[in-house]
MDAnalysis code that builds the backbone (N, CA, C; Angstrom):
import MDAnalysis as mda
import numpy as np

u = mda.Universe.empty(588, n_residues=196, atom_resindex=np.repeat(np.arange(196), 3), trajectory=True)
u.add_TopologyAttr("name", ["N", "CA", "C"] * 196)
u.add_TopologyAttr("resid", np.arange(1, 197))
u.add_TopologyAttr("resname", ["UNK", "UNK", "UNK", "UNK", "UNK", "UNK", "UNK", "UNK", "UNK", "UNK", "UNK", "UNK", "UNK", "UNK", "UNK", "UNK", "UNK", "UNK", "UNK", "UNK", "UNK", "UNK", "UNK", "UNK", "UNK", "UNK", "UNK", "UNK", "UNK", "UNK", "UNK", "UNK", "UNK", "UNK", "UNK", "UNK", "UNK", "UNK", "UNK", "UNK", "UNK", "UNK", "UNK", "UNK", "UNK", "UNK", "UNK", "UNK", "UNK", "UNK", "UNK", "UNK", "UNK", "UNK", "UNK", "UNK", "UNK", "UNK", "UNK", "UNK", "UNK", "UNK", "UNK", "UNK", "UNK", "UNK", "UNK", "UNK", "UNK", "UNK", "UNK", "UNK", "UNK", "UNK", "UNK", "UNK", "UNK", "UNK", "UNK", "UNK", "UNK", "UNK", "UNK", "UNK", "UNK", "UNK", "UNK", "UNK", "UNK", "UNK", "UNK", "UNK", "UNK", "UNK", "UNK", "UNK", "UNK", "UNK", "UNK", "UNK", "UNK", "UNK", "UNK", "UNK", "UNK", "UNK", "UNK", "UNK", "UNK", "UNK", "UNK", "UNK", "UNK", "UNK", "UNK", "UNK", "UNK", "UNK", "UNK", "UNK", "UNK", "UNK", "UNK", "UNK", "UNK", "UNK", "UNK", "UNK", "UNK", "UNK", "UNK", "UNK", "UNK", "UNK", "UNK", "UNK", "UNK", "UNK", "UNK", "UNK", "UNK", "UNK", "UNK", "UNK", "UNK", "UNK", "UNK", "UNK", "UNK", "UNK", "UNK", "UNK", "UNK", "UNK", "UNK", "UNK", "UNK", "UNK", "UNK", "UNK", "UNK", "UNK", "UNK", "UNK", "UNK", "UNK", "UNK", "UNK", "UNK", "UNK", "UNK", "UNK", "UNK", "UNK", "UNK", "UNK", "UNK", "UNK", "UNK", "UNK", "UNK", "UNK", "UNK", "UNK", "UNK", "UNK", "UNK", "UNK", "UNK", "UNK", "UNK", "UNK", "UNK", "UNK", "UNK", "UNK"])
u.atoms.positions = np.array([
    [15.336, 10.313, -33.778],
    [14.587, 9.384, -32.948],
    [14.065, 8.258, -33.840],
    [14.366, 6.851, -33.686],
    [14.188, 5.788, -34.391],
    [12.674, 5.602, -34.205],
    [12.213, 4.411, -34.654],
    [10.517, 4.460, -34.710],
    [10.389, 3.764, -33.390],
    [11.149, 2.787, -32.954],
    [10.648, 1.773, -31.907],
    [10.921, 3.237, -30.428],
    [11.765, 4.338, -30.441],
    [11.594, 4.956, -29.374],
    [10.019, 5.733, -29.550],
    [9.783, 6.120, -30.504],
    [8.687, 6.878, -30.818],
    [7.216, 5.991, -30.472],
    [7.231, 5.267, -30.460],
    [6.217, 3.591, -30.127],
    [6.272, 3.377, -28.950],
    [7.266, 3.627, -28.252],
    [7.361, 3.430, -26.544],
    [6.715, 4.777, -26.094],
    [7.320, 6.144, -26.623],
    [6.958, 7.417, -26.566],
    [5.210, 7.491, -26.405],
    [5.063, 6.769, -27.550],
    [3.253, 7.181, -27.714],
    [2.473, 6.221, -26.744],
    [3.340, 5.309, -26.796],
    [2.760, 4.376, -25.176],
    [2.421, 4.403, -24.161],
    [3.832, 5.299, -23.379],
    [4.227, 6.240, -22.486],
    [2.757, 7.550, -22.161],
    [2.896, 7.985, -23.517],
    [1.713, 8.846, -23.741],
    [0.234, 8.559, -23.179],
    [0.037, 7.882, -23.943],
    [-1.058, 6.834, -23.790],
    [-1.457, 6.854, -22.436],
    [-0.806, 5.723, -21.480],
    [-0.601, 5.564, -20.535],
    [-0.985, 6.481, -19.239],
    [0.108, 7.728, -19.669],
    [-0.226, 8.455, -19.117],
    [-2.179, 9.356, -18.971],
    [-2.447, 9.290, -20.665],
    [-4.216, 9.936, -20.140],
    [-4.966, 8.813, -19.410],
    [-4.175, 7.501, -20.274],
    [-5.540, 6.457, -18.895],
    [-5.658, 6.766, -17.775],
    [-4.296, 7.133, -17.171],
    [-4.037, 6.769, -15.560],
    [-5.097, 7.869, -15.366],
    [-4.997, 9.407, -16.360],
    [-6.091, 10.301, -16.037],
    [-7.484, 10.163, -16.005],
    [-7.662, 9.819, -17.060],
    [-9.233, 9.335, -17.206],
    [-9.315, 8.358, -16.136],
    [-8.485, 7.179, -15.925],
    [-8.661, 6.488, -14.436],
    [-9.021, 7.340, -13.449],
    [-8.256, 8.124, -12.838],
    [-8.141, 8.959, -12.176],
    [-10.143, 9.431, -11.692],
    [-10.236, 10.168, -12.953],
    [-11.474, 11.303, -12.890],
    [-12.781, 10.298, -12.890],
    [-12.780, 9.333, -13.529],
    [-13.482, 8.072, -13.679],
    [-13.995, 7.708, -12.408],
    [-12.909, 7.219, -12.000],
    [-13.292, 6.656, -10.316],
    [-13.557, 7.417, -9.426],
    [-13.326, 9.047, -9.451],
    [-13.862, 9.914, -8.688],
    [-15.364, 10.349, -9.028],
    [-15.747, 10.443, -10.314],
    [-17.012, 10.518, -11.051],
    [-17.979, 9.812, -10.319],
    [-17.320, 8.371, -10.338],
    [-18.164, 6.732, -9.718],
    [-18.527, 6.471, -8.293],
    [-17.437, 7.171, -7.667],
    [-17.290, 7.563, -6.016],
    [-18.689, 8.491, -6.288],
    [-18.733, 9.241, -7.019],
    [-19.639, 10.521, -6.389],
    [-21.232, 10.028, -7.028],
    [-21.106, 8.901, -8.069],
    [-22.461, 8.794, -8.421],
    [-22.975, 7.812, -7.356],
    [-22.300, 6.668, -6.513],
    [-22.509, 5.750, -5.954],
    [-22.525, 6.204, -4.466],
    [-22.315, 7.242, -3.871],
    [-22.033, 7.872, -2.685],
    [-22.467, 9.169, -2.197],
    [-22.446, 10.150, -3.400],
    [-22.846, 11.571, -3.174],
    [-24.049, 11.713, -2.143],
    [-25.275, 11.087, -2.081],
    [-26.366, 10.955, -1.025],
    [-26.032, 11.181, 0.125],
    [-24.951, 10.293, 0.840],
    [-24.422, 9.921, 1.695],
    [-23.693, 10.986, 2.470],
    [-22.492, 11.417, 1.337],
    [-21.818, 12.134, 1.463],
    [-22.262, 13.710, 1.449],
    [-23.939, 13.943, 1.106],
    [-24.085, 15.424, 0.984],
    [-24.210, 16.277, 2.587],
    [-24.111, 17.098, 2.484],
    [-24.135, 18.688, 3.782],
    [-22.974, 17.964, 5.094],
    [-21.915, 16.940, 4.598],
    [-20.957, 16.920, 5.784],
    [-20.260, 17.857, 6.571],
    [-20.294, 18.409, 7.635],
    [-19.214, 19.185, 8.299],
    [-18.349, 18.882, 9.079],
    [-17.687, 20.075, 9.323],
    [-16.349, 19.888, 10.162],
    [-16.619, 20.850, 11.376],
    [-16.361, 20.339, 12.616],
    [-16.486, 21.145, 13.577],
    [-15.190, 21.729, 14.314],
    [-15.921, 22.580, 14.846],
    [-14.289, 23.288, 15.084],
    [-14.569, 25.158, 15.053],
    [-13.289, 25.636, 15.518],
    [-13.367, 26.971, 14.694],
    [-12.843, 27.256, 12.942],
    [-12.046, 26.027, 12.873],
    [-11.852, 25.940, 11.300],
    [-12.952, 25.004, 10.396],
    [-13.783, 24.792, 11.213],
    [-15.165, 23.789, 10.535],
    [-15.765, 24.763, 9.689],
    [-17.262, 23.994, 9.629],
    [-17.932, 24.435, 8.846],
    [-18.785, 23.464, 7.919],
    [-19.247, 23.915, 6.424],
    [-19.559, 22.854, 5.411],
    [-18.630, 22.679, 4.880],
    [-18.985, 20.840, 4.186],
    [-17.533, 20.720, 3.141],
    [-18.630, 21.079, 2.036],
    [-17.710, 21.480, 1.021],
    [-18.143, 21.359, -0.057],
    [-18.233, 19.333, -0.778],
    [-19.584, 19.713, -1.283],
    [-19.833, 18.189, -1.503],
    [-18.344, 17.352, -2.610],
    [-17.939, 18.374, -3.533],
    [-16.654, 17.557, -4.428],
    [-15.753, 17.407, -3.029],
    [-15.699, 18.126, -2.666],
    [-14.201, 18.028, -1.148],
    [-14.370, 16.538, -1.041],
    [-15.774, 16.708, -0.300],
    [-15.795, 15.500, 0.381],
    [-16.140, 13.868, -0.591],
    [-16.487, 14.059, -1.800],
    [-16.367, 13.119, -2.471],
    [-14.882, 12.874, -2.409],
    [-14.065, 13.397, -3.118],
    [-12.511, 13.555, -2.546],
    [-12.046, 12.424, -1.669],
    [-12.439, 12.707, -0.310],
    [-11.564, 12.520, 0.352],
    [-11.918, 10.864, 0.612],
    [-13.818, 10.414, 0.231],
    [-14.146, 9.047, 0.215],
    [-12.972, 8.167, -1.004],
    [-13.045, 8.964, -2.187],
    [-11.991, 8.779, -2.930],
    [-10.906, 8.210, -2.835],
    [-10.643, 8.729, -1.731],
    [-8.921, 8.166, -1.846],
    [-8.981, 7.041, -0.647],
    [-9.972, 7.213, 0.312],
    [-10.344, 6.643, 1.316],
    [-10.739, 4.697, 0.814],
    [-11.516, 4.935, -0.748],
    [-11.510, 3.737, -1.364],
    [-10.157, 3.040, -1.535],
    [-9.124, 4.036, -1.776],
    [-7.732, 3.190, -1.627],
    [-6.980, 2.959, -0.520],
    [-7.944, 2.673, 0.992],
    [-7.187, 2.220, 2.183],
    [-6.057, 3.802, 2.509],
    [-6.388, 4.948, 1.827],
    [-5.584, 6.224, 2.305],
    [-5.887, 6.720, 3.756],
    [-6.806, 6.964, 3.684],
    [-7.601, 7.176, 5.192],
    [-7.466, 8.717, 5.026],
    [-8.182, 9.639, 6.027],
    [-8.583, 10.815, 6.364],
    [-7.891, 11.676, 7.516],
    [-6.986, 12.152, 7.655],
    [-5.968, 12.920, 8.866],
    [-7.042, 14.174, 9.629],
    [-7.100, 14.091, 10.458],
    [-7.992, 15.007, 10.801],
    [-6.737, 16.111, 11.591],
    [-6.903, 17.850, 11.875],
    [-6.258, 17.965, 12.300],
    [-5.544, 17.641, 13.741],
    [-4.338, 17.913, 14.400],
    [-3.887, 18.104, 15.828],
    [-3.887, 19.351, 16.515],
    [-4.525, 18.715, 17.774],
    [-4.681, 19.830, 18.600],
    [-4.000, 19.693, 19.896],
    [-3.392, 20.641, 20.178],
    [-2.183, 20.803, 21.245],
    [-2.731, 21.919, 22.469],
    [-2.531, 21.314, 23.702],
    [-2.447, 22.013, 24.720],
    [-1.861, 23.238, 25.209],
    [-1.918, 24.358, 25.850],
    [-0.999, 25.697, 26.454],
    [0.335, 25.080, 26.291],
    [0.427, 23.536, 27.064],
    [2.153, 23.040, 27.536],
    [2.429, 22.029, 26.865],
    [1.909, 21.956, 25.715],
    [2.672, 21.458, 24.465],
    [1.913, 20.025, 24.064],
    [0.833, 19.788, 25.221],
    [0.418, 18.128, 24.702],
    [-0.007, 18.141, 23.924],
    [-0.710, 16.907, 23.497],
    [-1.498, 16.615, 22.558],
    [-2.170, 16.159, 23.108],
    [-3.710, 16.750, 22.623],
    [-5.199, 16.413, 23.170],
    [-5.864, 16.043, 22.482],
    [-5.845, 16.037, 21.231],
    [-6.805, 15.258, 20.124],
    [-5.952, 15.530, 18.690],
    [-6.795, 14.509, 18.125],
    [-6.542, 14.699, 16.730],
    [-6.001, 14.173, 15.921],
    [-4.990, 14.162, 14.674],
    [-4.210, 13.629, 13.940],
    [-4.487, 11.982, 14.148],
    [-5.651, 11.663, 13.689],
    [-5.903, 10.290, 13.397],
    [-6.767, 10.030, 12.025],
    [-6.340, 8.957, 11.682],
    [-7.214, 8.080, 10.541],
    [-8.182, 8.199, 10.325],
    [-9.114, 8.721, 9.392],
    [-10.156, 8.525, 10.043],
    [-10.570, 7.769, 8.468],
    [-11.445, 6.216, 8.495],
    [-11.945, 5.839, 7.392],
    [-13.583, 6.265, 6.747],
    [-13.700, 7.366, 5.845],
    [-14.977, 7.521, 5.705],
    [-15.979, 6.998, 4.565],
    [-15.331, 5.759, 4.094],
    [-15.767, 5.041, 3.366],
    [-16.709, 3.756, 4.654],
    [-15.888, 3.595, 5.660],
    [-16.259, 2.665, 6.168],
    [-17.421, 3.693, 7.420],
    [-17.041, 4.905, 7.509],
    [-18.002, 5.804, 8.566],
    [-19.139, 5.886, 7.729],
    [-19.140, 6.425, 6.696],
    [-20.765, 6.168, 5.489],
    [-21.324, 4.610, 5.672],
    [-20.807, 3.975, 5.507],
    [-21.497, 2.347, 5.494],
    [-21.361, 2.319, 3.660],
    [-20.283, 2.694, 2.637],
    [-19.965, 2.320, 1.328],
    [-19.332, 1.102, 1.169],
    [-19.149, 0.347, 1.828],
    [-17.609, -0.008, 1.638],
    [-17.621, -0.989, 0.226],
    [-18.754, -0.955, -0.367],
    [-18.772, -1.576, -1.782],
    [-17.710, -0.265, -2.929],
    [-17.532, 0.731, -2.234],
    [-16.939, 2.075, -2.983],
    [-15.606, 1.344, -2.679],
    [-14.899, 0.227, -2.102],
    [-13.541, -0.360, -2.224],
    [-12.841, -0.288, -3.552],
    [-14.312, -0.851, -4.697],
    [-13.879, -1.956, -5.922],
    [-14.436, -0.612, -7.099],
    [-14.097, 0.436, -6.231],
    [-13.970, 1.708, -7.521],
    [-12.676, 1.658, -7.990],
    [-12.019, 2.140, -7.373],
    [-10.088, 2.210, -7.537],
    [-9.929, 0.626, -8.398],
    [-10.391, -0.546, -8.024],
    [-10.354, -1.951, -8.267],
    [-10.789, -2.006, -9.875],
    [-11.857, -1.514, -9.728],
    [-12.429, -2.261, -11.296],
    [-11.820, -1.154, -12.013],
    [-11.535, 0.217, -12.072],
    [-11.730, 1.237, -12.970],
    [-9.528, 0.904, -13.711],
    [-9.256, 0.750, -12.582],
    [-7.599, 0.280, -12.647],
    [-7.653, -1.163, -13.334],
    [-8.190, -1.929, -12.896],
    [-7.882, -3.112, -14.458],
    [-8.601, -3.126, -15.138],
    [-9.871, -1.825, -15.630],
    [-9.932, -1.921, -16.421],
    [-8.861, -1.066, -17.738],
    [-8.422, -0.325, -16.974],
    [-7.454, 0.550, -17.440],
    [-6.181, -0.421, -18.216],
    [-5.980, -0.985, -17.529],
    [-4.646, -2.201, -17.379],
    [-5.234, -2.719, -18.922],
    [-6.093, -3.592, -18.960],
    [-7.020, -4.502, -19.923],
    [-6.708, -3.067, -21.429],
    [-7.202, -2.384, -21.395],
    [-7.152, -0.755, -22.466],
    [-5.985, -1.000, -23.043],
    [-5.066, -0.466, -21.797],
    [-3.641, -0.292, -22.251],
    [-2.999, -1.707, -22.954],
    [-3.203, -2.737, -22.223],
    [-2.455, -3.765, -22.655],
    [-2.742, -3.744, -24.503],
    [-4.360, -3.458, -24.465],
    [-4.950, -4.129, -25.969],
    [-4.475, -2.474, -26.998],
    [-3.986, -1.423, -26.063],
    [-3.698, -0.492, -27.422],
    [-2.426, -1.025, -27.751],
    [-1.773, -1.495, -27.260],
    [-0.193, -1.472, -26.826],
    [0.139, -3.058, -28.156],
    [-1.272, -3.511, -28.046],
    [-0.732, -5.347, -28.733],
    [0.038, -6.004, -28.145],
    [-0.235, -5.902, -26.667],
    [0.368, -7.093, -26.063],
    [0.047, -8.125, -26.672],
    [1.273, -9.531, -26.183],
    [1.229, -10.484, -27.027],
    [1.276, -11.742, -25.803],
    [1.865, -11.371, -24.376],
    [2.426, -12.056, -23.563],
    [1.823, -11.577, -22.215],
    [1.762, -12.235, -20.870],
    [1.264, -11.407, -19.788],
    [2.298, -10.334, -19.592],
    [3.777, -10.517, -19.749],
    [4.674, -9.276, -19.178],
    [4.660, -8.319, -20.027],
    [4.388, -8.670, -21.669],
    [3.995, -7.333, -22.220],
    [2.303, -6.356, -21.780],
    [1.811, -7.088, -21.668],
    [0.774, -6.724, -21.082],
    [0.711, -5.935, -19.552],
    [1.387, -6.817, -19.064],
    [1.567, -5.521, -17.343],
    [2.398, -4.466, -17.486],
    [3.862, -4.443, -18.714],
    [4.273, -3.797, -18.309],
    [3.079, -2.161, -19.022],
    [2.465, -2.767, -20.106],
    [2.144, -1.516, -20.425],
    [0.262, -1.310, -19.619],
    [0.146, -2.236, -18.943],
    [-0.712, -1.930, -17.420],
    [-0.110, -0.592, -16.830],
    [1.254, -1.022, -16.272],
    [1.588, -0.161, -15.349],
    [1.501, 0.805, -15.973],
    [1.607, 1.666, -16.994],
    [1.866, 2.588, -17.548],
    [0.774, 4.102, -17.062],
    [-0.525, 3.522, -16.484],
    [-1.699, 4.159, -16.026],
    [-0.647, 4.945, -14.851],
    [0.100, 4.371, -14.103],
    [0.885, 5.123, -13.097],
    [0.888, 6.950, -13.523],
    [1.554, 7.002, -14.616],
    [2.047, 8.410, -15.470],
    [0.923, 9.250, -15.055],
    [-0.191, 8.772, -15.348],
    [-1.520, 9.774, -15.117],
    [-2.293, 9.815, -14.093],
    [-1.767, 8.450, -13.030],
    [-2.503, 9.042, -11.986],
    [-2.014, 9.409, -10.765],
    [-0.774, 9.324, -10.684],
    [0.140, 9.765, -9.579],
    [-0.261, 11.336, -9.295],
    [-0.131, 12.084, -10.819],
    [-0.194, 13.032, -10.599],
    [-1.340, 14.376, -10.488],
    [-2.177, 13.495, -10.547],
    [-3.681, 13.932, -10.020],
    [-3.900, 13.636, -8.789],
    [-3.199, 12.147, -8.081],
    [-3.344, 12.002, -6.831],
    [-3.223, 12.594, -5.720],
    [-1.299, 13.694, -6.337],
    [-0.887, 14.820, -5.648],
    [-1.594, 16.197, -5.742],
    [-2.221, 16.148, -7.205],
    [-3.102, 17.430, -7.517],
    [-4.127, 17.602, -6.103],
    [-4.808, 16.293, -6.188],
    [-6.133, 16.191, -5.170],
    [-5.286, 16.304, -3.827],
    [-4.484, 16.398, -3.352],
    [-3.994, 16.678, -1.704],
    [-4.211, 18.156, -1.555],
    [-4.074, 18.735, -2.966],
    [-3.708, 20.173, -2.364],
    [-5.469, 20.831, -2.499],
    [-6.386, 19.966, -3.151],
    [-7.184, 20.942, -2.871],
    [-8.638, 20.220, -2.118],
    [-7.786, 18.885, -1.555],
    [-8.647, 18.407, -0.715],
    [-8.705, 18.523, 0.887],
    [-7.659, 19.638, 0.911],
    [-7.240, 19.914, 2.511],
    [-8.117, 21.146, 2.986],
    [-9.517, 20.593, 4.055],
    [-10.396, 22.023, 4.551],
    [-9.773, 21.573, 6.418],
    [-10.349, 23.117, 6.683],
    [-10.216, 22.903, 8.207],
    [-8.874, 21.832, 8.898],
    [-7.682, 21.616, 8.288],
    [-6.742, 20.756, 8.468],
    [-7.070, 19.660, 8.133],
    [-8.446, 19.046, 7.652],
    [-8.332, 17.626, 7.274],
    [-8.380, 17.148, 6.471],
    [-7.893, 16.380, 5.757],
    [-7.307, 16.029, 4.293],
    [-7.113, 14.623, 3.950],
    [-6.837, 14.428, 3.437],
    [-6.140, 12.792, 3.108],
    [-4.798, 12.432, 3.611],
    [-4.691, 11.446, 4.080],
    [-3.039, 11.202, 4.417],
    [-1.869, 10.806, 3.477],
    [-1.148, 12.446, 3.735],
    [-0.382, 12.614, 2.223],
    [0.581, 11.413, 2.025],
    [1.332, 10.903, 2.599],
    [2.447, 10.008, 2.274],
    [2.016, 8.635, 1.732],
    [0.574, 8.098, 2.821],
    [-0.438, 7.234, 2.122],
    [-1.086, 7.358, 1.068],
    [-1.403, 8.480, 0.606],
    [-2.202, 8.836, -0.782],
    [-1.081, 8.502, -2.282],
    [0.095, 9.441, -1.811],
    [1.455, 9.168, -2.908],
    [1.651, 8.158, -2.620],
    [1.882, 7.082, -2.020],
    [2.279, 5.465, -1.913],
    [1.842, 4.660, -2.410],
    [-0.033, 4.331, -1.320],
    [-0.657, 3.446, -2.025],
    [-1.704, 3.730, -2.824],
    [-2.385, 5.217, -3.145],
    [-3.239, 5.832, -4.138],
    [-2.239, 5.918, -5.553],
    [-1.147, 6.826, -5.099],
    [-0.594, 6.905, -6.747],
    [-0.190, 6.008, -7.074],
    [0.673, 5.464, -6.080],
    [1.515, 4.321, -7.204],
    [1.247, 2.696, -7.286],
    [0.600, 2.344, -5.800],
    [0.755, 0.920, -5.728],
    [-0.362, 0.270, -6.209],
    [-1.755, 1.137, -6.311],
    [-2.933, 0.645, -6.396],
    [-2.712, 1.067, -8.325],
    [-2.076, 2.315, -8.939],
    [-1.927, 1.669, -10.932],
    [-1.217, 0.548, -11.104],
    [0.591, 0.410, -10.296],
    [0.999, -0.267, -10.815],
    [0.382, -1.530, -10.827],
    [-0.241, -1.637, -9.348],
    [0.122, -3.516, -8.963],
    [-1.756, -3.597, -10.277],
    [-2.676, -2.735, -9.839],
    [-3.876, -3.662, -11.161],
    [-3.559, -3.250, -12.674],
    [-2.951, -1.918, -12.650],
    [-3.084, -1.708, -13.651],
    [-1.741, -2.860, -14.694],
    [-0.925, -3.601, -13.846],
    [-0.044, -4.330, -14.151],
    [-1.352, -6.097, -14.135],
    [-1.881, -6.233, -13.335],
    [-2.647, -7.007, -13.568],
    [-3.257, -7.307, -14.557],
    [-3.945, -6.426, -14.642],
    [-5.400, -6.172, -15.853],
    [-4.776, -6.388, -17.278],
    [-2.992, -5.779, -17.273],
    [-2.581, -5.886, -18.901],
    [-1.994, -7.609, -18.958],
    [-1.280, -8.077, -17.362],
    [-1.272, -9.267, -17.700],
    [-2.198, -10.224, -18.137],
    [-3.188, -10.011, -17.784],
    [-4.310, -10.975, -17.820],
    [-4.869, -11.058, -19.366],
    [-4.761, -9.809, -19.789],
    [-4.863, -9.345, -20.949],
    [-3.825, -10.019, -22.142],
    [-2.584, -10.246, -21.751],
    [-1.600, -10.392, -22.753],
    [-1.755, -12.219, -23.052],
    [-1.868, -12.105, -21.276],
    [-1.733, -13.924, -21.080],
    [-3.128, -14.446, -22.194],
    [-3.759, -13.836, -21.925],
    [-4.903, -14.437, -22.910],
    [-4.461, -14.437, -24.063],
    [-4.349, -13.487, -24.832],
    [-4.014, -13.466, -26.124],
    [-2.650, -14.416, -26.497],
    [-2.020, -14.493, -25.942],
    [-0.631, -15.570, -25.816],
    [-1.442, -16.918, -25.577],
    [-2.307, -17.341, -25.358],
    [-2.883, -18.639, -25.141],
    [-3.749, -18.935, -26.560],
    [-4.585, -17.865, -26.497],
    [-5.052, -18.078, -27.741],
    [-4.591, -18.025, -29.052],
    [-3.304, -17.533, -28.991],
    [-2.239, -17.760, -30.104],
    [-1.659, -19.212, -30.097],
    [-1.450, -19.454, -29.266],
    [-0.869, -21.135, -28.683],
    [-2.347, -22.224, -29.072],
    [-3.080, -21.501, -28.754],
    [-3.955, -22.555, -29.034],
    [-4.700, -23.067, -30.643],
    [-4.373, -21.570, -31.203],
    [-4.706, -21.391, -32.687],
    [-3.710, -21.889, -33.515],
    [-2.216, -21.567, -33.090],
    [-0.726, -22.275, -33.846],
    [-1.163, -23.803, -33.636],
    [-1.669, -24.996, -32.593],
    [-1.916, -26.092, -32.207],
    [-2.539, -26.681, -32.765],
    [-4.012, -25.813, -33.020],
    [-4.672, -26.550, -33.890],
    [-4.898, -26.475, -35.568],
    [-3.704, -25.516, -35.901],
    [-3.747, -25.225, -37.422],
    [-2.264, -26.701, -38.044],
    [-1.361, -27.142, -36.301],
    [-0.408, -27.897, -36.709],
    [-0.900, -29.677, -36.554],
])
C-alpha cells in the first residue's frame, strides 16, 4: 500500500469518527436544548405508555432533520384503515423549532474540522473531505431506528436513511469543507499577490 492510499485511508478514517461525534453531538444538544420539553411524554394506546426520555430525545433528533415521526396503523375487522401511519413533526409539536440548526451547525462544523485536518487547499478539496462525515453518521442514523421504535412509533425509516444519513452530512458537511478550502485558496492568492 503506497503512502498517498494510506492518506486517503486515514482520511476516510477520520471522517468517519466526525460523522460520529457529529452524530452523538447533536443528539447531546437536542437533549440539552429540549429535554424540559420533551420530559414524561407518552404514547397512548394498548402499546403506549411512558417514553423513555433518551427515546424521545431521539426521535426530536431526527425530527430536526425534516425526518418526521410515523406513528403506528390501525386497521379495521374489514381491512380499513382508521388511523394512523402519519408524520408526525415533534420538533414543531414542542414549539423547538430553533432545534432545526442542531443537525445545521454541528454538520458544518464538522465539514470546517475535516476540511482543516485533511489541508484542504481549494473549496473541492475541502467538500470533498466535508463529505467524508457521511461514513460516521449514516450509520448511527440506522443504529437509532432500531432502538428508537416504542409502541410502533418511530422515525420514518426511508426518510431518516435519505435525508438524516446522507443528504443532511453530505450536502453541509460538503459545505462547511468548501467554505473552508475556498478560504484558504484565497488567502493563498492573496498572500502569492502581494509578496509579487
Amino acid at each position: 500500500m503506497d503512502i498517498r492510499s494510506r492518506t486517503r485511508n486515514a482520511e476516510l478514517a477520520r471522517g468517519a469518527v466526525a460523522g460520529a461525534v457529529g452524530f452523538v453531538a447533536g443528539y447531546l444538544l437536542t437533549w440539552i436544548f429540549a429535554g424540559a420539553r420533551i420530559a414524561d411524554l407518552t404514547i397512548g394506546g394498548i402499546f403506549g405508555g411512558g417514553v423513555p426520555d433518551w427515546r424521545a430525545v431521539l426521535w426530536v433528533f431526527y425530527d430536526s432533520h425534516f425526518v418526521g415521526t410515523r406513528t403506528p396503523e390501525v386497521f379495521g375487522p374489514g381491512g380499513d384503515r382508521w388511523a394512523g401511519g402519519d408524520l408526525i413533526d415533534t420538533v414543531e409539536l414542542l414549539g423547538v423549532e430553533y432545534l432545526y440548526l442542531v443537525p445545521v451547525v454541528v454538520l458544518l462544523i464538522g465539514g470546517v474540522t475535516m476540511a482543516r485536518f485533511a489541508g484542504a487547499r481549494t473549496a473541492r478539496d475541502g467538500a470533498m473531505a466535508g463529505a467524508t462525515l457521511t461514513l460516521g453518521y449514516v450509520p448511527l442514523v440506522v443504529l437509532g431506528l432500531f432502538v428508537a421504535t416504542q409502541g410502533g412509533v418511530a422515525p420514518s425509516p426511508l426518510r431518516a436513511l435519505v435525508i438524516a444519513g446522507v443528504v443532511y452530512p453530505i450536502a453541509l458537511g460538503a459545505i462547511g469543507g468548501a467554505v473552508t478550502g475556498f478560504y484558504f485558496d484565497s488567502a493563498r492568492e492573496t498572500g502569492h499577490t502581494q509578496r509579487t
